[in-house]
C-alpha positions as CSV (number, residue, x, y, z in Angstrom):
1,X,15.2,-7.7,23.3
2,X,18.7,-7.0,24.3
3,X,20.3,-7.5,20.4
4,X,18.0,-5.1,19.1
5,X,20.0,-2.6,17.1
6,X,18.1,0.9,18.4
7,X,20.8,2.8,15.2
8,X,19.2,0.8,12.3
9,X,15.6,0.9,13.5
10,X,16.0,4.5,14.0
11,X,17.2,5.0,10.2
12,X,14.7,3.0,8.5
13,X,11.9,5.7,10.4
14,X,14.0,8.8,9.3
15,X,14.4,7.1,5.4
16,X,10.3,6.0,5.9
17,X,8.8,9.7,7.2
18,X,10.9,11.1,4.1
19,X,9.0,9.3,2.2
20,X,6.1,9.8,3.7
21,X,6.8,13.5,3.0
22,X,7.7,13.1,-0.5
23,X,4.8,12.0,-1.4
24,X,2.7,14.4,0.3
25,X,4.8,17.4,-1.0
26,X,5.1,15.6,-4.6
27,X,3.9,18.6,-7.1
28,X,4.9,16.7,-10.6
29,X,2.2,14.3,-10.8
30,X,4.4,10.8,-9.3
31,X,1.8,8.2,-8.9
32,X,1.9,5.6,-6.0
33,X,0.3,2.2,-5.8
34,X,0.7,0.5,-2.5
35,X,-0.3,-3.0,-3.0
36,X,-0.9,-5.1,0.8
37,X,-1.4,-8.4,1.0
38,X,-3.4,-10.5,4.2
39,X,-3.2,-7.7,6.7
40,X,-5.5,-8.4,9.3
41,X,-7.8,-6.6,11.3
42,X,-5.9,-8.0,14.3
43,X,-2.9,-6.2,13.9
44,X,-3.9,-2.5,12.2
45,X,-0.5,-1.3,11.9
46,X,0.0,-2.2,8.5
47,X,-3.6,-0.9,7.3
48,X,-3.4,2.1,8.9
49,X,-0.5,2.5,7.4
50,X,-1.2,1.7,3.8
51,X,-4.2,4.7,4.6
52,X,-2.3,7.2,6.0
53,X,-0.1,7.2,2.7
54,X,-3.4,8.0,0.8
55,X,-3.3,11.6,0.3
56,X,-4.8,12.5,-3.1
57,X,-5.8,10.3,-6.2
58,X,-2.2,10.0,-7.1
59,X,-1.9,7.4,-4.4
60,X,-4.1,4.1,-4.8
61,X,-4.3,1.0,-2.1
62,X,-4.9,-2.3,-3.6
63,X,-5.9,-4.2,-0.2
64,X,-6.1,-8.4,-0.7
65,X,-7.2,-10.1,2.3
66,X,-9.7,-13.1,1.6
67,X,-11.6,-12.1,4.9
68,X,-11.4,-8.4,5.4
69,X,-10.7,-6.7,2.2
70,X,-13.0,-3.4,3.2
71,X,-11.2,-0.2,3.0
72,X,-12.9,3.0,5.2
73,X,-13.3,6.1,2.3
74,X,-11.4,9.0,1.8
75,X,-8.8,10.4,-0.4
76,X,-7.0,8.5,-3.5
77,X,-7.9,5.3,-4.9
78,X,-8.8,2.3,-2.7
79,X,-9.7,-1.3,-3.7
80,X,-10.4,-4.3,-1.7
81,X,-10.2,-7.5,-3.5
82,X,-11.6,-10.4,-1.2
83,X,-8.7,-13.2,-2.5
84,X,-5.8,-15.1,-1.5
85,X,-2.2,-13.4,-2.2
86,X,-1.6,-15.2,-5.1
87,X,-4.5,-15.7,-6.9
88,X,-5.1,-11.3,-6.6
89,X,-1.8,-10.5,-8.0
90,X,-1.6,-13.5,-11.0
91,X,-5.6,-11.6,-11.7
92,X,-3.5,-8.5,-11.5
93,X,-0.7,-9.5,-13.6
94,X,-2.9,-10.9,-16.1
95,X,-4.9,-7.6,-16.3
96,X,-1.6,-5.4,-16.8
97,X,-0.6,-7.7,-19.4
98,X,-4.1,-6.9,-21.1
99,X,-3.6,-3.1,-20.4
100,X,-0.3,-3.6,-22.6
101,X,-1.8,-5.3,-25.5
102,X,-4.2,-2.2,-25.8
103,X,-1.8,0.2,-26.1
């Protein structure tokens, strides 16, 4: 692709891996929930991804895919819900909304 801007790509990695890093070096207890919606076995990026940000139990993947929900194991939290987009995070929205009434 000819009009591909090579200067913005390139920031969005550098802003990303610091990220990335943050959360990996993060000693005061910051939580992280990465919430993905109908990624596919097809195309892995995305999941492998979502996994490779897993790197304690601060750090919890909330996977929604209808078909392939399954998450391998390993470190932090991980959840698979087998539902459409909309229908896991109303359920999800409703159950915060619980959570708050509790407290």
């Amino acid at each position: 692709d000819f009009t591909w801007v090579v200067d913005r790509t390139q920031a969005q990695d550098r802003r990303f891996f610091k990220f990335q890093e943050e959360i990996a070096n993060d000693e005061d207890g910051g939580r992280l929930a990465i919430v993905e919606i109908g990624a596919g076995l097809a195309v892995p990026t995305v999941r492998l991804t979502g996994e490779e940000l897993l790197v304690d139990d601060r750090q919890t993947l909330i996977r929604i895919n209808p078909r392939e929900p399954e998450i391998d194991n390993g470190p932090g939290g991980r959840i698979g819900l087998p539902m459409r987009g909309l229908e896991a995070l109303e359920a999800i929205d409703a159950l915060l909304d619980e959570m708050e009434k509790e407290d």
